[in-house]
N, C-alpha and C positions, 0 to 999 in steps of 0.2 A: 686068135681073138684080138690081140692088140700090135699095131706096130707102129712103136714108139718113132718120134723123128726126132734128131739131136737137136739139144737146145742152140740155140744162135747167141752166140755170145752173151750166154747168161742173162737171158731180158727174155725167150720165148721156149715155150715145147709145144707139141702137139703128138695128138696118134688119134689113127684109126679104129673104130671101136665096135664090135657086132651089136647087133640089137638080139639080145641075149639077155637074161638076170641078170647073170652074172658081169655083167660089165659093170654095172654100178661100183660093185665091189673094189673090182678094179679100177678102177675112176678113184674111188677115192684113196685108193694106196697111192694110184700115180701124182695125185695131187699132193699127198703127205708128203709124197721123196721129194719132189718138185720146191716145197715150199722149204723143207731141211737144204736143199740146196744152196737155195738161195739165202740163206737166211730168216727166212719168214717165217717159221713154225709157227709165231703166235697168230698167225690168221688162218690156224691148219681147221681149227674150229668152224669158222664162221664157212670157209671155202668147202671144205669138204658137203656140211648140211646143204647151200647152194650148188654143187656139182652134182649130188643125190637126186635134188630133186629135178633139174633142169633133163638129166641125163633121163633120168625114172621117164618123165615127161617124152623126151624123144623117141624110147624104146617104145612105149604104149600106144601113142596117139601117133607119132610118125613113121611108126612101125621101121624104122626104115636104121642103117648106121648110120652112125654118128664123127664128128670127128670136133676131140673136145681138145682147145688150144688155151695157153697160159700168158699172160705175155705182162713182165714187171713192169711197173709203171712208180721207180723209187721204191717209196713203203707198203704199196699199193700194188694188185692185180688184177685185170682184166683176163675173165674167163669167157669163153666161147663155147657154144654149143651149136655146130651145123648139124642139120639132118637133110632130107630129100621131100620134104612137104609142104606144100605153099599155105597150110592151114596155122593158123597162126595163135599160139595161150588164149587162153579167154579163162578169165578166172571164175571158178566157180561157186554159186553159195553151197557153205556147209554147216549145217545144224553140228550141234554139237555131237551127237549120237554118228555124224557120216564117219565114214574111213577114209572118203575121195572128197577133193575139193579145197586141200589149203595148200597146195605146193605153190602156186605165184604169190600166195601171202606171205607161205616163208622166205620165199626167194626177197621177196619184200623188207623182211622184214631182218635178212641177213646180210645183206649186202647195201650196200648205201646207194646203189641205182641199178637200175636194169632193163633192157629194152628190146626189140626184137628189132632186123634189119633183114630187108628182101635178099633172098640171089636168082642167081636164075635157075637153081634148082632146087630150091627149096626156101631155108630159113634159118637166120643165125640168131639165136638168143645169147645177149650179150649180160654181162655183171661184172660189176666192180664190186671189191671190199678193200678198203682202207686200213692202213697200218694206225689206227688211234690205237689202237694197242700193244700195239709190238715198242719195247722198249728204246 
């Protein structure tokens, strides 16, 4: 299901992920140990809900794996989510009664920016979270 790639001098990780449930889960443990690593833990919060959903997102609509990267930036992290689908988030309306339809609000609303980038085989959805919190 997962295969980790070493971190590059304490600044990057990444692994390869199945488009399975179960990766989510996984996603976000990796992201836990990843931020305990480095020191980050107080951004294990804000990261993990934005890797949920981004990840959630790639398994359902891009059916496809994924391969989700880390990479420090200071107090700050840039997460990555590639998949194999040139279709691209579109955010959805949700009445308060939906169950679907606020995953790019959260992502919104977790992360201090976030944005999609072409490849040539698909699409990388990008986000940062910022260390305001981290002491």
């Amino acid at each position: 299901m997962l295969a980790p790639s070493p971190a590059r001098g304490g600044k990057e990780a990444g692994w390869d992920l199945s488009a399975v449930p179960e990766t989510v889960a996984a996603a976000r443990r990796l992201v836990c140990e990843t931020l305990a690593a480095w020191g980050l833990s107080a951004l294990a919060d804000d990261l993990t809900v934005v890797v949920s959903e981004v990840v959630t997102n790639a398994i359902v609509h891009a059916k496809s794996a994924v391969t989700l990267s880390l990479h420090r930036q200071g107090r700050s992290v840039r997460g990555e989510v590639a998949d194999h689908s040139p279709v691209w988030p579109t955010p959805l309306p949700a009445g308060p009664d939906e169950e679907h339809g606020r995953g790019l609000a959260i992502v919104a609303a977790y992360s201090e920016r976030w944005g999609v980038d072409p490849t040539p085989d698909g699409k990388i959805v990008w986000f940062v979270c910022e260390g305001r919190r981290v002491p």
